[in-house]
C-alpha positions in Angstrom: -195.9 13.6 7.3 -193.4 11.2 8.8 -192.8 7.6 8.1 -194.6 6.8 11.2 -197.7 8.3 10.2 -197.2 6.3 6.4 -197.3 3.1 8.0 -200.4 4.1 10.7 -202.1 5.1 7.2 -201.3 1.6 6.4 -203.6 0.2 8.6 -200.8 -0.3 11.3 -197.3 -2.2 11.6 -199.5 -5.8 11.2 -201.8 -4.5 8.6 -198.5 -2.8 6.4 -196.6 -5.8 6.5 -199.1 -7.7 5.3 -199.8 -5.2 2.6 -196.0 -5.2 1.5 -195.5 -9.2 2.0 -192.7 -8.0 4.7 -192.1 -9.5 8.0 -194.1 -8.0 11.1 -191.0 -7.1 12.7 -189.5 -5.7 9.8 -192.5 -2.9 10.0 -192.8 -2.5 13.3 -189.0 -2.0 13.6 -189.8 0.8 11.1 -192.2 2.4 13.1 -190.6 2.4 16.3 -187.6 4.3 14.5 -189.9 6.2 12.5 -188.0 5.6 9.3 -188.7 3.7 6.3 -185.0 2.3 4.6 -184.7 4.0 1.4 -184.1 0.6 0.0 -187.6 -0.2 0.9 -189.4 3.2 -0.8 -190.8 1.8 -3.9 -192.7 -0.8 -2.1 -193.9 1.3 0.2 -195.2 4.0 -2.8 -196.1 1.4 -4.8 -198.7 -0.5 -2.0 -199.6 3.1 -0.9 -200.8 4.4 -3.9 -202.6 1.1 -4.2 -204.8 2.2 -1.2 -204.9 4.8 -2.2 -202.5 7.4 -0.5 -201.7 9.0 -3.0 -199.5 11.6 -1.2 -197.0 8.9 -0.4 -194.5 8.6 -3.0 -190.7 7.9 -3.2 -189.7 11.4 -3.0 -192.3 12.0 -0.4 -190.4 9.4 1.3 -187.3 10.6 0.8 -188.0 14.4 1.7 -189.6 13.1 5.1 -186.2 11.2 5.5 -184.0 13.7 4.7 -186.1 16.6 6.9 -185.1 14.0 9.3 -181.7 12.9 9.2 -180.9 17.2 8.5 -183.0 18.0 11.8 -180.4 19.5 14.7 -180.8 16.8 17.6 -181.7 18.7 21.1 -179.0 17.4 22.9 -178.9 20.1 25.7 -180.6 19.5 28.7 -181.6 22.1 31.3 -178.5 21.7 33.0 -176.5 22.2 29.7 -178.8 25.5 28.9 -177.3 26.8 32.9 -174.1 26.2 31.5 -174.2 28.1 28.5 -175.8 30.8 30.0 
């Protein structure tokens, strides 16, 4: 599950930062990149688990992250794909 998805489980960007005393737009910045810093994991496990999600830990966190940043970005477009065929 994606960061994304953590802070929609969260009851939304609004609800989340309330949850984790952050600012809105802190949150909602997160969920419009769909990343969570890794400096900001244990809060987010920590207030998670407290709700009771009790799949999102830090290393959940950080495998989601990591899945990621380690994805191959599809930079080709359909005239690239011409090209190279």
């Amino acid at each position: 599950m994606d960061h994304k998805a953590i802070i929609k489980a969260l009851g939304g960007w609004r609800k989340a930062s309330q949850k984790l005393d952050m600012p809105v737009q802190r949150v909602r910045f997160w969920e419009r990149r769909n990343s969570i810093p890794p400096e900001y994991f244990s809060a987010v496990s920590t207030v998670a688990q407290r709700e009771g999600l009790d799949w999102v830990t830090e290393k959940h966190l950080l495998e989601t992250l990591a899945a990621r940043v380690a994805a191959p970005a599809n930079d080709a477009g359909p005239a690239d794909e011409a090209v190279a065929s």
